[in-house]
Each structure stands twice: as C-alpha cells, then as structure tokens.
C-alpha positions as CSV (number, residue, x, y, z in Angstrom):
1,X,-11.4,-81.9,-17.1
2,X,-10.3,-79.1,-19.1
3,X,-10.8,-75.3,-18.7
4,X,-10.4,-73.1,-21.7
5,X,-10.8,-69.2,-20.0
6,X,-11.7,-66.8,-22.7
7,X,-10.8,-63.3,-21.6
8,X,-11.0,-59.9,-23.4
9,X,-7.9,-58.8,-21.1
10,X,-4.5,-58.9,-21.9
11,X,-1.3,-59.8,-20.1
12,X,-0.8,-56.3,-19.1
13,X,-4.0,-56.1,-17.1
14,X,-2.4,-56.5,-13.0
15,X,-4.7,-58.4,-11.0
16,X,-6.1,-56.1,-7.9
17,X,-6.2,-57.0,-4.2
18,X,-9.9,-55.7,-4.8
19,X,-11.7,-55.3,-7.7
20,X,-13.0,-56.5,-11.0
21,X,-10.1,-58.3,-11.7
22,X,-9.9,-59.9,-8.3
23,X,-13.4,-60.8,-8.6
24,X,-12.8,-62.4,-12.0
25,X,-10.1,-64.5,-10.7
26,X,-11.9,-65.3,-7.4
27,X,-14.9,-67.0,-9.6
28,X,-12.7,-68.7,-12.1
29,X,-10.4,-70.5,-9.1
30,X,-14.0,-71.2,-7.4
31,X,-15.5,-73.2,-11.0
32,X,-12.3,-74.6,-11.2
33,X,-12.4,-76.3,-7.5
34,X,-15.6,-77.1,-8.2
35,X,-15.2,-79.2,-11.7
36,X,-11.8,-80.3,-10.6
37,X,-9.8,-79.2,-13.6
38,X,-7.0,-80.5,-14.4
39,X,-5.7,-78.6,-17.3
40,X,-6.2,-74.7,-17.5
41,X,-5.8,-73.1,-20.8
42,X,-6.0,-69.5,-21.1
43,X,-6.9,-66.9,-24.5
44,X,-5.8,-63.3,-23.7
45,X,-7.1,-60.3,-26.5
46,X,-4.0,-60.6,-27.4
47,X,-4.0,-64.3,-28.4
48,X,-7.3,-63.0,-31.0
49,X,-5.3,-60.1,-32.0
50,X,-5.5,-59.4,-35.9
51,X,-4.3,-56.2,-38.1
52,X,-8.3,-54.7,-38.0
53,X,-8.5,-55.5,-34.1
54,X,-4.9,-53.7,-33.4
55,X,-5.8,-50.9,-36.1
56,X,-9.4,-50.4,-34.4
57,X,-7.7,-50.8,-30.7
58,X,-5.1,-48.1,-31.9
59,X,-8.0,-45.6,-33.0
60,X,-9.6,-45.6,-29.5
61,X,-6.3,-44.8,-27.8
62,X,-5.7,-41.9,-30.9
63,X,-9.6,-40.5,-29.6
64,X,-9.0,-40.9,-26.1
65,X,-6.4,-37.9,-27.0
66,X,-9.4,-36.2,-28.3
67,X,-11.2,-36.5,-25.0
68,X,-14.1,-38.2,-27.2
69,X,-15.5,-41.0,-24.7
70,X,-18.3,-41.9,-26.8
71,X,-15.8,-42.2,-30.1
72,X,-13.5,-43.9,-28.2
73,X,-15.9,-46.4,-26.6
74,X,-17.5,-47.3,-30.4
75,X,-13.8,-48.2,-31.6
76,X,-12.8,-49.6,-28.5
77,X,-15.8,-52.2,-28.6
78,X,-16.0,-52.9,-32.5
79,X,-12.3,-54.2,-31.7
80,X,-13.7,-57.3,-30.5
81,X,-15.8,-58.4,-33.4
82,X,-13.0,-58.2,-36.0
83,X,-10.3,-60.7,-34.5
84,X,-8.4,-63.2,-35.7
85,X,-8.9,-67.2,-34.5
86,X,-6.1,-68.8,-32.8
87,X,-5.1,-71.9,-34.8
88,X,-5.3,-74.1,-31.4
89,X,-8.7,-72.9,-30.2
90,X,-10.6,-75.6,-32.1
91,X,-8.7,-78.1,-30.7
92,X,-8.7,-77.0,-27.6
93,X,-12.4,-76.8,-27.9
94,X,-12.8,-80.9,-28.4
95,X,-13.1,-83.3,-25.6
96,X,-14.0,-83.1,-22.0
97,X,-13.7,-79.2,-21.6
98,X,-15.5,-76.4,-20.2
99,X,-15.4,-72.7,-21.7
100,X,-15.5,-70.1,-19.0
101,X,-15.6,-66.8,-21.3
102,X,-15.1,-63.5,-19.4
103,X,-17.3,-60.7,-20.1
104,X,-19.7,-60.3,-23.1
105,X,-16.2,-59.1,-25.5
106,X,-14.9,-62.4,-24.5
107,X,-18.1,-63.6,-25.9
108,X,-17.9,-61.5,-29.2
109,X,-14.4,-62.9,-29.8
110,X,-15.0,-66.5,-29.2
111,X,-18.4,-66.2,-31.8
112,X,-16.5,-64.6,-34.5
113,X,-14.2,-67.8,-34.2
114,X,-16.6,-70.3,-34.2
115,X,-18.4,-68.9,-37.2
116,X,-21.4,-70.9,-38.0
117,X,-19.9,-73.9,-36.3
118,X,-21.0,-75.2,-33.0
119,X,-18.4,-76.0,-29.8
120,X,-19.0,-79.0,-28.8
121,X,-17.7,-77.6,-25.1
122,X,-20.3,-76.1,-23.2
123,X,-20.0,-72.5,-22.4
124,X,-19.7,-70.5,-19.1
125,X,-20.1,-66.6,-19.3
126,X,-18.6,-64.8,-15.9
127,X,-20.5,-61.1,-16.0
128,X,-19.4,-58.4,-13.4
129,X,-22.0,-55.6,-14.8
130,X,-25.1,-56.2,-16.7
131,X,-25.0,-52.3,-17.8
132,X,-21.4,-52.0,-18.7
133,X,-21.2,-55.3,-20.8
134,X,-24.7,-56.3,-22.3
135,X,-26.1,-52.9,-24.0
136,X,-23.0,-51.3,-25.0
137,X,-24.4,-48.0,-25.1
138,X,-23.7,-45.8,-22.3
139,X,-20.4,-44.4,-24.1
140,X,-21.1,-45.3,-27.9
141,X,-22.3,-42.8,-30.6
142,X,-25.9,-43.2,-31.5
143,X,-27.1,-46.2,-34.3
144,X,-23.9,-47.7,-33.8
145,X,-24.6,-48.6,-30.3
146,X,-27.6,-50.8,-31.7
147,X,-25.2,-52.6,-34.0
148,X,-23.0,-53.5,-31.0
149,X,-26.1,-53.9,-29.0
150,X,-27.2,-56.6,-31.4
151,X,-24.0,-58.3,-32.0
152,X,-24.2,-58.8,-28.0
153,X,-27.2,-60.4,-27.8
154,X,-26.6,-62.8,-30.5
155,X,-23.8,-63.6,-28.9
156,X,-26.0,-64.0,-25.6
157,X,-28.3,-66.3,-27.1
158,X,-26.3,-68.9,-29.3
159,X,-27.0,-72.3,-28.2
160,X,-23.7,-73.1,-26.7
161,X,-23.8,-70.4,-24.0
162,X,-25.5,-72.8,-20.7
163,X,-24.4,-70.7,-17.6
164,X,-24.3,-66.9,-17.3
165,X,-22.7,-66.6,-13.8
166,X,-23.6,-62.7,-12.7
167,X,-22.7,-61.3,-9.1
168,X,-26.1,-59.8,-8.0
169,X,-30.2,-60.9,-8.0
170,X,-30.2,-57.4,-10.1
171,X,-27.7,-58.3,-12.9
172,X,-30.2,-61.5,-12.8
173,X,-33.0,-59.8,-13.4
174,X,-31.6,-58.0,-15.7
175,X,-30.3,-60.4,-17.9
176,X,-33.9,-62.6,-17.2
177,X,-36.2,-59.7,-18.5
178,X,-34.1,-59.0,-21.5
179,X,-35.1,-62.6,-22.4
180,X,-31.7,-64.4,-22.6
181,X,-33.1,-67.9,-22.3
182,X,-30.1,-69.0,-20.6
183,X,-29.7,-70.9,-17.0
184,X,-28.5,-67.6,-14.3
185,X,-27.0,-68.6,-11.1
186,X,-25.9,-65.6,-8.9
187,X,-22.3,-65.7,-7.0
188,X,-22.0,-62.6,-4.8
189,X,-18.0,-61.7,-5.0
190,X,-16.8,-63.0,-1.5
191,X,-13.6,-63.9,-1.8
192,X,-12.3,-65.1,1.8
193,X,-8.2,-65.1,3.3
194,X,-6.9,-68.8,3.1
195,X,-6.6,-68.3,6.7
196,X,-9.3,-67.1,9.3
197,X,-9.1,-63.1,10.0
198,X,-8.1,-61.8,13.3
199,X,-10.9,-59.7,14.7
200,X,-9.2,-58.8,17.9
201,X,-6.8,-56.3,16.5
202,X,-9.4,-53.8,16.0
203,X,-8.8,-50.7,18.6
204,X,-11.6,-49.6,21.1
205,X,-10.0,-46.3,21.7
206,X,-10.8,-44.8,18.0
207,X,-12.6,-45.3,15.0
208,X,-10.5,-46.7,11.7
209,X,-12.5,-45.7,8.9
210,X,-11.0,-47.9,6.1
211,X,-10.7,-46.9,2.2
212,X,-9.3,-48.8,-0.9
213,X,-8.1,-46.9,-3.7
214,X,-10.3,-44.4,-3.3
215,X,-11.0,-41.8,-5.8
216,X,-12.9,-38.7,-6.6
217,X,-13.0,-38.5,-2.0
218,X,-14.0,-34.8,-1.4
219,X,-11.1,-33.6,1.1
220,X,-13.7,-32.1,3.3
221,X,-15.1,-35.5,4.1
222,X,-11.8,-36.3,6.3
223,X,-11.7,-32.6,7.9
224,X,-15.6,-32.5,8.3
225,X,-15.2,-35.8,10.2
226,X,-12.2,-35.4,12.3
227,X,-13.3,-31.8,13.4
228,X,-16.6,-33.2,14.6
229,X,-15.8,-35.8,16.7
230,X,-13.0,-34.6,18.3
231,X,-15.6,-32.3,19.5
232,X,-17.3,-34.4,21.0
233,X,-14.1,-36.4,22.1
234,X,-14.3,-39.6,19.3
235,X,-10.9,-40.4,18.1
236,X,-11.3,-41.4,13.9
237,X,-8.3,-42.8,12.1
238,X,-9.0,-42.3,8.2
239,X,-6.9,-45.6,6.5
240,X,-6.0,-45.8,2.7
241,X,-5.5,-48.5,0.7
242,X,-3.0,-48.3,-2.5
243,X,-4.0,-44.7,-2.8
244,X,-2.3,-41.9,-1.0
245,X,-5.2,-39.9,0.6
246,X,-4.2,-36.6,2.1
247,X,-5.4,-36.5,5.8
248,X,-5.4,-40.6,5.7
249,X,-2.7,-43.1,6.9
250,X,-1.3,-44.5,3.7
251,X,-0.6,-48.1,3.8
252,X,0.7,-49.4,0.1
253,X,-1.0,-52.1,-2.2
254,X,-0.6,-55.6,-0.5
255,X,-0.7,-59.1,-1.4
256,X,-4.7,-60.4,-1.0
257,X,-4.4,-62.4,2.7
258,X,-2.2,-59.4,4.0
259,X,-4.7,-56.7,2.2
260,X,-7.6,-58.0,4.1
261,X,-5.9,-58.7,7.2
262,X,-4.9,-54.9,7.5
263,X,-8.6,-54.4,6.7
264,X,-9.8,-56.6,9.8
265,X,-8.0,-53.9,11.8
266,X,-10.6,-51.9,11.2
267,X,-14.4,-50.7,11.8
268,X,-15.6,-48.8,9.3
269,X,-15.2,-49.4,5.5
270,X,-16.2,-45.6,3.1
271,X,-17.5,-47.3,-0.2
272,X,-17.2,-44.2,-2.1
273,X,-18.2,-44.1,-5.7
274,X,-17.8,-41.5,-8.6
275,X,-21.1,-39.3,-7.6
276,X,-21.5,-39.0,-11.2
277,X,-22.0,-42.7,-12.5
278,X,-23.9,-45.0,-10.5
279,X,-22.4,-48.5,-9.5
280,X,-23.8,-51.3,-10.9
281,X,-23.1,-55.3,-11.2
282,X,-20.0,-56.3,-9.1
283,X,-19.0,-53.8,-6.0
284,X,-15.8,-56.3,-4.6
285,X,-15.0,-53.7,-2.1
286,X,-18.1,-53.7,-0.2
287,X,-18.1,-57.6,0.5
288,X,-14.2,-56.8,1.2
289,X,-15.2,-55.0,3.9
290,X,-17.8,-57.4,4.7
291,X,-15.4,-60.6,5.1
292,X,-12.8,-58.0,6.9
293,X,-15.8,-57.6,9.7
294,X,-16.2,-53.9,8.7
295,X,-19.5,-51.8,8.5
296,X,-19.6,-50.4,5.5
297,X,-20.6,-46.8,5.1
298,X,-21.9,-46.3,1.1
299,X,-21.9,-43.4,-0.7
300,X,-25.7,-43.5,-2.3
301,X,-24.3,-44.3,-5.8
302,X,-22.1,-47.5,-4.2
303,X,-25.0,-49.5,-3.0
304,X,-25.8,-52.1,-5.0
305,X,-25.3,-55.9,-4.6
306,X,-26.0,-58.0,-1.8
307,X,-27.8,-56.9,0.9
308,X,-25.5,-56.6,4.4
309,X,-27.4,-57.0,8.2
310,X,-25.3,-53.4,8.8
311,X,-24.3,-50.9,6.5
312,X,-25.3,-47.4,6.2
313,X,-25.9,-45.4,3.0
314,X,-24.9,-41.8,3.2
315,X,-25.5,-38.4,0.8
316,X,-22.6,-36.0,2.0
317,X,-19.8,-35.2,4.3
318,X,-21.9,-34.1,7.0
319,X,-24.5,-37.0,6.4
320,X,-21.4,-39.1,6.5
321,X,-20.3,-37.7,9.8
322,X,-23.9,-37.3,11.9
323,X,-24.3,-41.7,11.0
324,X,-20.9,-42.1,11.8
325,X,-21.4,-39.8,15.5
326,X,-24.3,-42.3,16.1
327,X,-21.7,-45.8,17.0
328,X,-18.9,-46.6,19.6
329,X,-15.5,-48.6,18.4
330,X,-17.5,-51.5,20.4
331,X,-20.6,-51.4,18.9
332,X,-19.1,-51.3,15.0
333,X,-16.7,-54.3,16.3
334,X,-20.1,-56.3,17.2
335,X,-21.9,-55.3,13.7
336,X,-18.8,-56.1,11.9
337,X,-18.6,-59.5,12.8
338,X,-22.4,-60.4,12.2
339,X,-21.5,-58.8,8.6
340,X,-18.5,-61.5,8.6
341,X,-20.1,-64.1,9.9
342,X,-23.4,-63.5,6.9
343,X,-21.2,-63.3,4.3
344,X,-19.6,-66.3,4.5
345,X,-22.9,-68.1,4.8
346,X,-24.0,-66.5,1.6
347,X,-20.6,-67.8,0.2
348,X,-21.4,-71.4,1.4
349,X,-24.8,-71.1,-0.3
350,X,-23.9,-69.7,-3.5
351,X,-21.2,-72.4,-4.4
352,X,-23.4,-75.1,-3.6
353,X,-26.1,-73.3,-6.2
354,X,-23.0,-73.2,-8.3
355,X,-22.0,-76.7,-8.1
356,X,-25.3,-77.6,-9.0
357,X,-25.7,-75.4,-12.4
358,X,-22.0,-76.4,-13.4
359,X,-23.4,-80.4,-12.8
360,X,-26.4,-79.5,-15.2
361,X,-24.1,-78.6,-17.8
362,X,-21.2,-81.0,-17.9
C-alpha cells in the first residue's frame, strides 16, 4: 500500500514536540500503522509551487509589513488555488494508494491538479480546526472571503474525498451541519511516549505548575500565585517549556519521549490561550498534559476538545490561584493519573473507529 501525503507546508515548517504539527504527524504515522504502508510519498507547497503561487505568497509577506492581517490572509489563501501540478502526481495517484491531504489548502492544491478528472485513489482529509481551515473568513477582506469560502467547499464535496479525520465531536459537528456528505470519524490528538511515563518522579513537597511555549502569560499570574501560597505555606514551581518565562524554570525544547517525560514530573499543566481569539479544533497541549498525568488548568478560551475526568477552567490570575489553593501535590498526583489512564482509553477507542472508516474506503 501506498501513501501519497498532500501538505500545504513546506520543508521549512519544524515539527513541534506539541502542537499542530506534532499532531499532524502523530495521525499520519497512526493511518499509516493502520493500512500498513509500504511506500510513503510526500507533496510539500513547494512541490505545487508556480510563478502566480510564489508571486501571491510574496504579496502576503509584502502586507504582513503593512500590518494588514485581513490583506495578508486574502493573498496568503488565494496562493493555493493558483499552483502548478507536479508531473509525477498522476502517477503517483494510480494503483493501490491512499491520499491523506492535510488541511483544506492541501485540498485546494490537489483539486486544481486534478482538474475535471477523477483520482482513482481515495482521499483522506486530516483537519486540525474547522474555523481556521473551512470558512476562510476570519482574517479575509469581505466578498473575497465568499470566493475562497466556496472554492473550499467544492473542494469539500468532490466525490473523491471519503474520510474527513477532525480532532473533536465539535469540528464534527461542524463539518456535519455544513452538509459535507462525507464519512467523519473523530481522533482526539493523543500522542503517547514509545515507552510508559514514570509517574513517581512527581514531588509531594510542591506544586509544578507546567507550561509549553507559552505566550501572551500575564506576569502577574506567576507573582499572584507564588505570593499566595507561600502564605499559606504551599510551595509552587512554575516550569516552562521552549519558552523562557520570567519567574519560571526554563527547561529548552526536547525531543518528543524526553518532552513528555519532563512533563510527567509534574502536576499541574496552565493551558493558556491568547484571551483575544478563542481555541478551536485541535488543542495538542491539553491531551499533552493529559498523557503526562497532569491536571490541566484552562484559561476559558483554551477549553475545547475532549472532555478530561479533571481539569479546571479558570478567568484570571486570582481565579487561577483560589482553584489552584483548593489541591495538595497528592491529591493532583491521584487526578493526574485517572486523566492518564482515560486518555489512553480514548486513544484505544478512536483507532479502532479509525481502522474501521479507513477499511470502508480502501
């Protein structure tokens, strides 16, 4: 068996020890295990690249100068409907193959190749965000975002497209009112160590609060917290992640097993989000946190996807700090490994739903 991956990235993009990108990669090894492919064949952007796809790519980094997000989205995502074909695709295309496209651009590209013709692979679609991919309008000027809006969903509902694989029941939902037709199976991004986590490392003396690459953290959070406790004499540790953190212990980006090994160290995982845009679709450092038997704390924006037995959502730096007053190191240590020990069962589920749509379509 043969898997062509269609991806709108290009060979600059650095996969993440947590992220989108991990995500991606997590799913594509998981189809791959499942189909038992033999032959991996992968089209970066750059492999689709023509003179109007570099020209139009070039005018969104020129308006990015110009601080113009919606201007620089509209170029950014026209770029993907004016590419050029690889002369191998079609080839590649023939015989006992599956397409596992990534992202709705991925999508864009591939149509423009095929034209009117049909691939006589079937085709996988691997979404991370309903919102961000499908209605291409959040950051795109007015009437144009219809165009793009309806380029997506003819992409959406050619006939070749048989499994859209999304990470939450909401991106399902999503996806099933806006009448896509298509077969949906949902694979929460839990993406477990090769080896089983160490849980007894974590330290009953203090709290580790965990973060990973956090941005946009008020300051105060960390000083709110650590003046309150201590007060009350409870020890918290603040942990960061591949981003230095003032007031946090800074441990520097680490190889995937290692990165959640360090997390497993922990309690406490802060799954803080841009208070201005709200998450949606994939969220890879919750379940990170999750696997890593951590609890994690959500800032109210952060808290979509799977539902956890124990997390806590949280409004402010003193909301943050009166829930976190309310546990011991022993009690967070117990709640983190029923969080562990659900996860994985939701993994366990979700490939075998998995396997099954991927043996409906091959």
């Amino acid at each position: 068996m043969r898997l062509i991956h269609v991806t709108w990235r290009n060979s600059r993009t650095i996969a993440e020890y947590s992220g989108g990108n991990l995500g991606r990669e997590c799913l594509l090894h998981e189809v791959s295990q499942l189909i038992h492919v033999d032959d991996l064949v992968i089209y970066k952007v750059e492999d689709f690249d023509s003179i109007a796809s570099r020209l139009l790519a070039g005018v969104a980094s020129a308006s990015a100068v110009l601080r113009s997000q919606k201007l620089t989205g509209m170029f950014r995502e026209f770029r993907f409907g004016y590419v050029g074909c690889p002369n191998r695709l079609h080839e590649d295309l023939k015989g006992d193959s599956l397409v596992v496209v990534d992202n709705i651009r991925g999508l864009v590209m591939l149509r423009r190749c095929l034209g009117g013709r049909h691939a006589s692979a079937p085709i996988v679609l691997i979404s991370g965000d309903f919102y961000a991919e499908h209605p291409y309008g959040r950051h795109v000027v007015g009437a144009l975002s219809g165009l793009l809006r309806r380029r997506a969903r003819e992409a959406l509902r050619r006939h070749e497209l048989k499994l859209i694989i999304v990470p939450t029941y909401r991106d399902r939902y999503l996806y099933e009112l806006d009448g896509i037709g298509t077969r949906i199976a949902v694979f929460p991004t839990i993406c477990p160590p090769r080896n089983q986590l160490d849980f007894s490392r974590k330290p009953r003396d203090r709290i580790v609060v965990n973060m990973i690459g956090t941005r946009d953290l008020p300051q105060k959070l960390i000083e709110v917290t650590s003046a309150a406790l201590a007060r009350n004499g409870i020890k918290v540790e603040f942990v960061s992640i591949g981003r230095q953190v003032p007031g946090a212990i800074h441990i520097p980006n680490l190889p995937r097993d290692e990165f959640l090994a360090k997390l497993a160290e922990g309690h406490v995982g802060l799954n803080y989000g841009s208070p201005n845009v709200l998450q949606s679709g994939i969220n890879v450092k919750r379940l990170d946190f999750a696997i890593a038997g951590n609890v994690p704390f959500n800032y109210h924006t952060s808290v979509t996807g799977l539902a956890l037995p124990n997390e806590v959502a949280f409004i402010d730096s003193y909301d943050f700090v009166g829930k976190l007053a309310q546990y011991d190191a022993d009690t967070l240590i117990e709640m983190g490994k029923e969080n562990a020990h659900y996860v994985m069962n939701v993994r366990d589920a979700a490939l075998a739903d998995l396997k099954r749509a991927l043996a409906e379509i091959l």
